[in-house]
N, CA, C and O atoms as a MOPAC input file, in Angstrom:
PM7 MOZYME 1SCF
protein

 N    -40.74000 1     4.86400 1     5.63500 1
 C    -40.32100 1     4.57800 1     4.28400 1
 C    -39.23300 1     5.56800 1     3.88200 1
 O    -39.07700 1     6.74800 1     4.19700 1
 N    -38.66100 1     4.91300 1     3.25000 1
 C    -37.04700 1     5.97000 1     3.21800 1
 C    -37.47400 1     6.30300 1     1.17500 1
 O    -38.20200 1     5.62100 1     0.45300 1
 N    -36.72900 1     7.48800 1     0.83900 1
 C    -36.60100 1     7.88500 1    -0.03600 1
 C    -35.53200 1     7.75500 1    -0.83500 1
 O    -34.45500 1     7.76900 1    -0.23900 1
 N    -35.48900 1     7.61000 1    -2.22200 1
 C    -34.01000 1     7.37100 1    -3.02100 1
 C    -32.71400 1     8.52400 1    -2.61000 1
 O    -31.50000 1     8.35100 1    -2.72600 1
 N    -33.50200 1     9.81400 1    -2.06600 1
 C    -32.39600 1    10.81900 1    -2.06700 1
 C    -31.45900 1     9.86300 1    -0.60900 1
 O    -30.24600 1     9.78200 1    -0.41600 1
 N    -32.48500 1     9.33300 1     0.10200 1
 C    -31.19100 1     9.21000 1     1.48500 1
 C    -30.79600 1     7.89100 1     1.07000 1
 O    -29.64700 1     7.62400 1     1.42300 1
 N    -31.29800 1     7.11900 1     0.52800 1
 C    -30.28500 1     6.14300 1     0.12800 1
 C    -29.55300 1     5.86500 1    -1.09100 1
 O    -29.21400 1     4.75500 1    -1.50200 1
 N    -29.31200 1     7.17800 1    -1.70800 1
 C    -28.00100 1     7.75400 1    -2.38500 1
 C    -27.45800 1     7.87100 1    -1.84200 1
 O    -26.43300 1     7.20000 1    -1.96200 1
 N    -27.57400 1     9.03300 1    -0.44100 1
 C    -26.74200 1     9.51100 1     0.30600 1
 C    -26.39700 1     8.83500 1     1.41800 1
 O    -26.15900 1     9.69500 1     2.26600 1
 N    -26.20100 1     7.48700 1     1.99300 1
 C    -26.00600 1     6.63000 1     2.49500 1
 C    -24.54700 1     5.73100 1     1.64600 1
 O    -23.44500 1     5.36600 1     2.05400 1
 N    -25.37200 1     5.62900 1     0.09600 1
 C    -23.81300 1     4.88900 1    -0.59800 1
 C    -23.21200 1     5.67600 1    -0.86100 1
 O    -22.11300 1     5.14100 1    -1.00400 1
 N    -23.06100 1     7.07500 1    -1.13200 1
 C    -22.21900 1     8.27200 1    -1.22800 1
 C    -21.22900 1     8.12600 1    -0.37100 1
 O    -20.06200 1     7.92900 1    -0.70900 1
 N    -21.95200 1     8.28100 1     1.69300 1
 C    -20.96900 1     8.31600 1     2.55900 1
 C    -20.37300 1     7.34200 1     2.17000 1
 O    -19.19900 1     7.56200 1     1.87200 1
 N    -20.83700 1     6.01300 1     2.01700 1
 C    -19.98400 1     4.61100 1     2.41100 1
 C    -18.72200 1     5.37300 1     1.69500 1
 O    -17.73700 1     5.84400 1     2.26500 1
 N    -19.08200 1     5.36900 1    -0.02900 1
 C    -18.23500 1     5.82600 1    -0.93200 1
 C    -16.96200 1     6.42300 1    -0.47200 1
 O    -15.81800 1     6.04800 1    -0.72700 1
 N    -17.45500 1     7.65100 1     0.42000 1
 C    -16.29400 1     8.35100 1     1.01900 1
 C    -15.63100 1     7.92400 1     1.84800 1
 O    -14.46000 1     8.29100 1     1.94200 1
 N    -16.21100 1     6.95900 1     2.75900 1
 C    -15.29100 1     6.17600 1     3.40800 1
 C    -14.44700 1     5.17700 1     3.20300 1
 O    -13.55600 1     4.81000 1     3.96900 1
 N    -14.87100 1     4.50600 1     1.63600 1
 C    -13.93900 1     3.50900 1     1.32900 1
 C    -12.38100 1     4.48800 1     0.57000 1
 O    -11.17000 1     4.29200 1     0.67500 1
 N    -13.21800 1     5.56200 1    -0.18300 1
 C    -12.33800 1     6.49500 1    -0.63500 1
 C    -11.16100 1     7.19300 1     0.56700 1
 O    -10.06500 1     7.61300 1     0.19700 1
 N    -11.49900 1     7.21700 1     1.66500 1
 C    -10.85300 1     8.08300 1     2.31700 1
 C    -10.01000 1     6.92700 1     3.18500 1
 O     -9.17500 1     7.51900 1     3.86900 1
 N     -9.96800 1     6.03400 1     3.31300 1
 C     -9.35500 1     4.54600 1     3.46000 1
 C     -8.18300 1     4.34800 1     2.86900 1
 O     -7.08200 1     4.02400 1     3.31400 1
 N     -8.73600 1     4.68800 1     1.37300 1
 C     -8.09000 1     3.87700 1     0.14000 1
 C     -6.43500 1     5.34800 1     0.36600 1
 O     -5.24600 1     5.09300 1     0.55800 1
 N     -6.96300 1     6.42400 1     0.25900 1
 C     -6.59300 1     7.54800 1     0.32700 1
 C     -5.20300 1     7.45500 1     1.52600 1
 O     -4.00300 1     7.64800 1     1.33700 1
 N     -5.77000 1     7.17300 1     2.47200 1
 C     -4.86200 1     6.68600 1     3.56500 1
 C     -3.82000 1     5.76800 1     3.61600 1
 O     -2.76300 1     5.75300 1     4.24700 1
 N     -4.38400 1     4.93200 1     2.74500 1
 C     -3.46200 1     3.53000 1     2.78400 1
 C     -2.15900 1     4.00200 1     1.52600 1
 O     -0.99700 1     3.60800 1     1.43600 1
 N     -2.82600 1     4.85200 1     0.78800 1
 C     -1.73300 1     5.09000 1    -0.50900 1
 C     -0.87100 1     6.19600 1     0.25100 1
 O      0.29900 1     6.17700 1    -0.13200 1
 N     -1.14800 1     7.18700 1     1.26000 1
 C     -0.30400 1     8.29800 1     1.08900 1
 C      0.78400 1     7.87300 1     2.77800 1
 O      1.79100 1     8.44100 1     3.20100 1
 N     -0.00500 1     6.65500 1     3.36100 1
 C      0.88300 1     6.06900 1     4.76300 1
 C      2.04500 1     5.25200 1     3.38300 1
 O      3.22000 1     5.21500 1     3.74700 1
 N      1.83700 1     4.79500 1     2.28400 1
 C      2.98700 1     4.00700 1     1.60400 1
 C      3.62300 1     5.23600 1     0.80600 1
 O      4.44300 1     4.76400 1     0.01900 1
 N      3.59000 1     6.05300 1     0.74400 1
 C      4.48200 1     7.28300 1     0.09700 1
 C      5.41400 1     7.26600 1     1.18800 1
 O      6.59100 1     7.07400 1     0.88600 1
 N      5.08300 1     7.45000 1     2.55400 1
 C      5.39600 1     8.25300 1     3.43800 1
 C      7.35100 1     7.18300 1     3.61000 1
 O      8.56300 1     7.39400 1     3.55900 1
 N      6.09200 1     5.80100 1     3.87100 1
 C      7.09600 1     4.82000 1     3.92100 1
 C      8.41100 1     4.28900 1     3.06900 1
 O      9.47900 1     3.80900 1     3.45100 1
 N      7.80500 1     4.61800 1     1.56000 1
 C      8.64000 1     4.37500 1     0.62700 1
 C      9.75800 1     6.03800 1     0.58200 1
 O     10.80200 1     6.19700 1    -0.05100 1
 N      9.17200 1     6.85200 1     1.31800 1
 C     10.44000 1     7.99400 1     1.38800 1
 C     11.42600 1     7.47600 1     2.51600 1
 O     12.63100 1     7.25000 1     2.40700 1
 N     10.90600 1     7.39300 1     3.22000 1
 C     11.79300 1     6.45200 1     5.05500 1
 C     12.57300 1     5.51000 1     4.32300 1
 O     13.77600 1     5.65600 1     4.53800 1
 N     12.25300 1     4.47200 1     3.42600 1
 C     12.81900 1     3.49200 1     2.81800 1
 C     13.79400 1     4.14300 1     2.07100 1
 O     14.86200 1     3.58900 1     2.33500 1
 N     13.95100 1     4.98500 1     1.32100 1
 C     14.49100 1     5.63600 1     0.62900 1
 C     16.27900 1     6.56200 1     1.13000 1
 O     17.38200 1     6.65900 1     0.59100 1
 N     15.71800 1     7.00300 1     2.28000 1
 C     16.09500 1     8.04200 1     2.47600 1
 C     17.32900 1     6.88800 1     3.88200 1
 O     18.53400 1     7.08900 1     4.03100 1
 N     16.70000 1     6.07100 1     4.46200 1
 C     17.49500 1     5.69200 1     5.31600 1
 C     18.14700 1     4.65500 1     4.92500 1
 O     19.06200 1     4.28400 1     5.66000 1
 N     17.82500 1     3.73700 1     3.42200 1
 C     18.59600 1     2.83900 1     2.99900 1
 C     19.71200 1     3.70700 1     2.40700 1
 O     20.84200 1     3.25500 1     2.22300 1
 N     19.37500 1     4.92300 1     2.12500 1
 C     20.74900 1     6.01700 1     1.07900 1
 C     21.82800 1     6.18300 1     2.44500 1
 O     23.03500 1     5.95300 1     2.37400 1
 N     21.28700 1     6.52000 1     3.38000 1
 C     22.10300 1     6.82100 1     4.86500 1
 C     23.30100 1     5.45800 1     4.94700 1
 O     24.50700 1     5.47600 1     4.70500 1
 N     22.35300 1     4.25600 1     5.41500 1
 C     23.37900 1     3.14500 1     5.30300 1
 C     23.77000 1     2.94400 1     4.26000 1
 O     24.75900 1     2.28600 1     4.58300 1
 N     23.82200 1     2.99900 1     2.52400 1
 C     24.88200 1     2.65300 1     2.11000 1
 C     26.26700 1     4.09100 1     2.12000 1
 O     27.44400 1     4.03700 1     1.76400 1
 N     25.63000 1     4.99100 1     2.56100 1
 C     26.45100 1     6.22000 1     2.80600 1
 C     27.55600 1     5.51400 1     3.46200 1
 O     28.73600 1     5.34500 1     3.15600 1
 N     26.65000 1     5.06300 1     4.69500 1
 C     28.16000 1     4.94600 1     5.92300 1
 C     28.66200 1     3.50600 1     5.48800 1
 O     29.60900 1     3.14900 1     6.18900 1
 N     28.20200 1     2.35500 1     4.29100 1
 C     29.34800 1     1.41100 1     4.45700 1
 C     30.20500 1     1.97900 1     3.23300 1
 O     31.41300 1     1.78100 1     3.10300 1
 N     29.24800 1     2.85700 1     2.18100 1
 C     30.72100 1     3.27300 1     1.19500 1
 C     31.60600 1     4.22800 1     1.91700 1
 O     32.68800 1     4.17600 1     1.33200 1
 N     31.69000 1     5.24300 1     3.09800 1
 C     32.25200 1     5.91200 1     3.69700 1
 C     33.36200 1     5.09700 1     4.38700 1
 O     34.51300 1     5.51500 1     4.51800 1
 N     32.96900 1     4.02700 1     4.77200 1
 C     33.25000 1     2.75200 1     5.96300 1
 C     34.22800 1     1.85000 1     5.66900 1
 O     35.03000 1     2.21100 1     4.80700 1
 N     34.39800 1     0.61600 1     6.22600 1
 C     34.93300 1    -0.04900 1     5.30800 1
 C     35.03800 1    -0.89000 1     4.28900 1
 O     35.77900 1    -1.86600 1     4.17800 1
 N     34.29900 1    -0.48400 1     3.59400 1
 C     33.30800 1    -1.26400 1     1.91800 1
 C     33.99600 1    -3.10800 1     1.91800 1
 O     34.66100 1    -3.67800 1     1.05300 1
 N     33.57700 1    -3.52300 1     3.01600 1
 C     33.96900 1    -4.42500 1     2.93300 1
 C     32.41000 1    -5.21200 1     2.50900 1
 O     31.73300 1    -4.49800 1     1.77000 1
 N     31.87500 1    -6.32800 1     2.80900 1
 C     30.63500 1    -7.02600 1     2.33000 1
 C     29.34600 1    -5.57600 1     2.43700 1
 O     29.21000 1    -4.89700 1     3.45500 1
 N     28.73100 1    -5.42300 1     1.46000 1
 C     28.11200 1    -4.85800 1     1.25400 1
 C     26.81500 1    -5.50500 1     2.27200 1
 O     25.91300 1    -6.32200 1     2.08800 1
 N     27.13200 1    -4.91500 1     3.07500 1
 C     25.68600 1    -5.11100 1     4.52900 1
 C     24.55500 1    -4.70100 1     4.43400 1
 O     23.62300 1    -5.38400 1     4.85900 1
 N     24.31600 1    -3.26300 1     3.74600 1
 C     23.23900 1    -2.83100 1     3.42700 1
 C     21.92900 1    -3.21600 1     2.51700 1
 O     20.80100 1    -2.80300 1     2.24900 1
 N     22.57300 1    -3.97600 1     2.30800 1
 C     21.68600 1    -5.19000 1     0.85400 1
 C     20.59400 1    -6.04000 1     1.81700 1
 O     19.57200 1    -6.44600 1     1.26300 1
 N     20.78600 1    -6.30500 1     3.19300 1
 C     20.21200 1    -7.10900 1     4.07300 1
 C     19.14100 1    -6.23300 1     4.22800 1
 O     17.99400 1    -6.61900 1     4.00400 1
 N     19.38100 1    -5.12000 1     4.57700 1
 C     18.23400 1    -3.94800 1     5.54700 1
 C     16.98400 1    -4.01800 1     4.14500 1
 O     15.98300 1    -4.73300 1     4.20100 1
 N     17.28500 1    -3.23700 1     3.11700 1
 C     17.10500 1    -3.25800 1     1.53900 1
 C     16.01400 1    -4.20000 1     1.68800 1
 O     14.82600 1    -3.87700 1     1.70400 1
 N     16.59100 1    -5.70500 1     1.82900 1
 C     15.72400 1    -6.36700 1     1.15300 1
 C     14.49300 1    -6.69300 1     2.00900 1
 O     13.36100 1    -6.84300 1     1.55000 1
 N     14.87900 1    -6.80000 1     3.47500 1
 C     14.32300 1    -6.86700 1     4.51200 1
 C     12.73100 1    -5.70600 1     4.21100 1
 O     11.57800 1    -6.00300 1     3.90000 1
 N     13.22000 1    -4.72300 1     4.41200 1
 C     12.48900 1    -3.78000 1     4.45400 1
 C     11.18700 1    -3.94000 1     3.13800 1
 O      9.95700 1    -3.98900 1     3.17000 1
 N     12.28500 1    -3.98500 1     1.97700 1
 C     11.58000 1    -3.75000 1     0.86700 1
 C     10.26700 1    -5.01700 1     0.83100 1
 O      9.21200 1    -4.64000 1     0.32200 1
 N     10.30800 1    -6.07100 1     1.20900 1
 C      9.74200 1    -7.48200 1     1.18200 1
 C      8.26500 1    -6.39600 1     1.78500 1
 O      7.28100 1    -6.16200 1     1.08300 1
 N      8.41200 1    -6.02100 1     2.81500 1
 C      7.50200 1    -5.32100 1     3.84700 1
 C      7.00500 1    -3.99900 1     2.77200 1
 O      5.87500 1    -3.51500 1     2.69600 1
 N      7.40800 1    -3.87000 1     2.51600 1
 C      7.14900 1    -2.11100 1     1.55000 1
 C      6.14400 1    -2.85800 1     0.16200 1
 O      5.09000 1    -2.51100 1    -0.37100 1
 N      6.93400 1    -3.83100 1    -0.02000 1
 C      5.66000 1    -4.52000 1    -1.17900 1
 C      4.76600 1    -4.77600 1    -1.16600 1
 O      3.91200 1    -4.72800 1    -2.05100 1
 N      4.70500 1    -5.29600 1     0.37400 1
 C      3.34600 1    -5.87400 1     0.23400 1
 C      2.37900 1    -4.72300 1     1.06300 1
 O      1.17200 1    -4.95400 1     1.12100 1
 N      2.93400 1    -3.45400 1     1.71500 1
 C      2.25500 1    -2.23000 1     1.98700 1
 C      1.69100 1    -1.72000 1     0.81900 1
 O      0.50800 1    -1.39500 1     0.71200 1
 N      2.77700 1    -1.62700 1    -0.30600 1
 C      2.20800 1    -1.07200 1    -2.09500 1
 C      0.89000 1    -1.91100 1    -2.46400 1
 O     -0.09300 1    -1.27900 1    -2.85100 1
 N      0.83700 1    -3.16300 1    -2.37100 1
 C     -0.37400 1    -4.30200 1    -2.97800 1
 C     -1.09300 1    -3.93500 1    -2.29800 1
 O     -2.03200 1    -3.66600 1    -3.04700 1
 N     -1.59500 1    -3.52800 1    -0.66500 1
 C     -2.61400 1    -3.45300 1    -0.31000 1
 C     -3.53100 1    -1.74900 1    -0.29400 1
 O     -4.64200 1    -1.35500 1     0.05900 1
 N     -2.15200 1    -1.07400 1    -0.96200 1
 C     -2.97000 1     0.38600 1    -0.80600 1
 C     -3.17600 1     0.50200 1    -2.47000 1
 O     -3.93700 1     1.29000 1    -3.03200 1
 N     -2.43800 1    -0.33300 1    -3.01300 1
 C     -3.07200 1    -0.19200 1    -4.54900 1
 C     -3.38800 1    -0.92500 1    -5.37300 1
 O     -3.35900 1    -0.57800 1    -6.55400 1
 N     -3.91400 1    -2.56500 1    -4.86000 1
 C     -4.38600 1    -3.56500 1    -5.71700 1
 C     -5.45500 1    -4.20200 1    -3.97700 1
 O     -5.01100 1    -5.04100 1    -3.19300 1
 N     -6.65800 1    -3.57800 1    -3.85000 1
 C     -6.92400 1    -4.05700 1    -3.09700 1
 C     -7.48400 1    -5.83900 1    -3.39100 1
 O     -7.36900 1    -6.82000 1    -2.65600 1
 N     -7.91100 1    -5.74100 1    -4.34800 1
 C     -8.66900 1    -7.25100 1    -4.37600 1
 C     -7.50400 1    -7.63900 1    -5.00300 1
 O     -7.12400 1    -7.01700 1    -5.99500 1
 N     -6.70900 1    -8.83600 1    -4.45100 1
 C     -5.72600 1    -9.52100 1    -4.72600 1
 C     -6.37000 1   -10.86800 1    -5.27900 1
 O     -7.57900 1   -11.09800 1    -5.31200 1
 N     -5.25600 1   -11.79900 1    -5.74900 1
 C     -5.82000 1   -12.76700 1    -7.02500 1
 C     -6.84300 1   -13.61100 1    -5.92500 1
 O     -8.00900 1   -13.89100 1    -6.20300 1
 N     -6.39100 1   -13.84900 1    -5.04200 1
 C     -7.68600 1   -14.67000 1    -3.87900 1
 C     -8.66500 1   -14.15000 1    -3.57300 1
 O     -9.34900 1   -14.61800 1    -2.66200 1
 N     -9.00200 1   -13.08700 1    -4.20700 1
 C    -10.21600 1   -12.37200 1    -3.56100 1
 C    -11.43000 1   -12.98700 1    -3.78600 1
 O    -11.62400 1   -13.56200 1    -4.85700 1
 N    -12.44000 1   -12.93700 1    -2.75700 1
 C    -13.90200 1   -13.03900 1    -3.05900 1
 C    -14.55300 1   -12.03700 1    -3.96100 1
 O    -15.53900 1   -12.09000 1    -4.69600 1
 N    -13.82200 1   -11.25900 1    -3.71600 1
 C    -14.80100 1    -9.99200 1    -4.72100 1
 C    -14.58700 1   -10.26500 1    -5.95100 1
 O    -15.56100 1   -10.25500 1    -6.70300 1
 N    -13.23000 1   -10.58900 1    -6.50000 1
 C    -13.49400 1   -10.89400 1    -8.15400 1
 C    -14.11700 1   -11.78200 1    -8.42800 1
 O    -14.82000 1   -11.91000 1    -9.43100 1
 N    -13.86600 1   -12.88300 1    -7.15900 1
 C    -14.90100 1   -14.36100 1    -7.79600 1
 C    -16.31700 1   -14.20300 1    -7.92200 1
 O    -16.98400 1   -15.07400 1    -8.48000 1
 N    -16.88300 1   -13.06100 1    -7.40500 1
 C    -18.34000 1   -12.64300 1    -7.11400 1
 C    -18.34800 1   -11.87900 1    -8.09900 1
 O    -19.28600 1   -12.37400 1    -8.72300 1
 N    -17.93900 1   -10.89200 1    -8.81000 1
 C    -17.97500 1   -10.37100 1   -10.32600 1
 C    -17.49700 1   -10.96500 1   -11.09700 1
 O    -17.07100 1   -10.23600 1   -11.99400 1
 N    -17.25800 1   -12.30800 1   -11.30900 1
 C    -16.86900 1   -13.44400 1   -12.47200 1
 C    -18.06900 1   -13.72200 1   -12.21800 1
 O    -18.74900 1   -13.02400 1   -12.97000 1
 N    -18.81500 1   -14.44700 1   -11.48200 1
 C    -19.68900 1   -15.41400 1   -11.42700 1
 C    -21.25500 1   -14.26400 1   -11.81400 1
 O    -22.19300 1   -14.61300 1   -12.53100 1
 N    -21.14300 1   -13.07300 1   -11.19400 1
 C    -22.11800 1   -12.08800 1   -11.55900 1
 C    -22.30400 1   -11.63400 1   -13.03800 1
 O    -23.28700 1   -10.98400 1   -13.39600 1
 N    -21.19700 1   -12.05200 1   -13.96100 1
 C    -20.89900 1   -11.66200 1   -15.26500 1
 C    -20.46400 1   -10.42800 1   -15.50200 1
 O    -20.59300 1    -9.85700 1   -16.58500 1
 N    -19.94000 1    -9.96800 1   -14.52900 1
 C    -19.22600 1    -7.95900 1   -14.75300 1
 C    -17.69500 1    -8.68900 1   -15.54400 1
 O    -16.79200 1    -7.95100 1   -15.93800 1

């Protein structure tokens, strides 16, 4: 027979593991949105340096960014509008 203290301390760990997940997923999209940052500034460096002819860098930009968005939604809106989990706290009455 198990006691309330260890199965506190059972949803505690989980706790920390969803926390330390969540933790991960937000500071791998910092990391990314600096890379994004820092190497889209590089290429428009070299086409305003260059020959500013069609602005090329707008491609990489958007490319990238499409990918960077949806890295942001999943490290900081985990239950997205399809989720089961909200439909299970609608229907639970939370």
């Amino acid at each position: 027979m198990t006691n309330n203290s260890t199965i506190e301390t059972n949803q505690n760990d989980q706790k920390d593991v969803s926390l330390w997940y969540t933790a991960k997923k937000r500071a791998g999209f910092k990391w990314s949105l600096l890379c994004y940052l820092v190497i889209n500034l590089f290429f428009t460096a070299l086409w305003f340096f260059g020959d500013q002819g069609n602005f090329w860098p707008i491609w990489c930009m958007l490319g990238w960014g499409i990918g960077l968005a949806f890295q942001y939604f999943k490290a900081y809106h985990k239950t997205g509008i399809f989720s089961a989990e909200k439909e299970y706290e609608k229907l639970h009455g939370r």
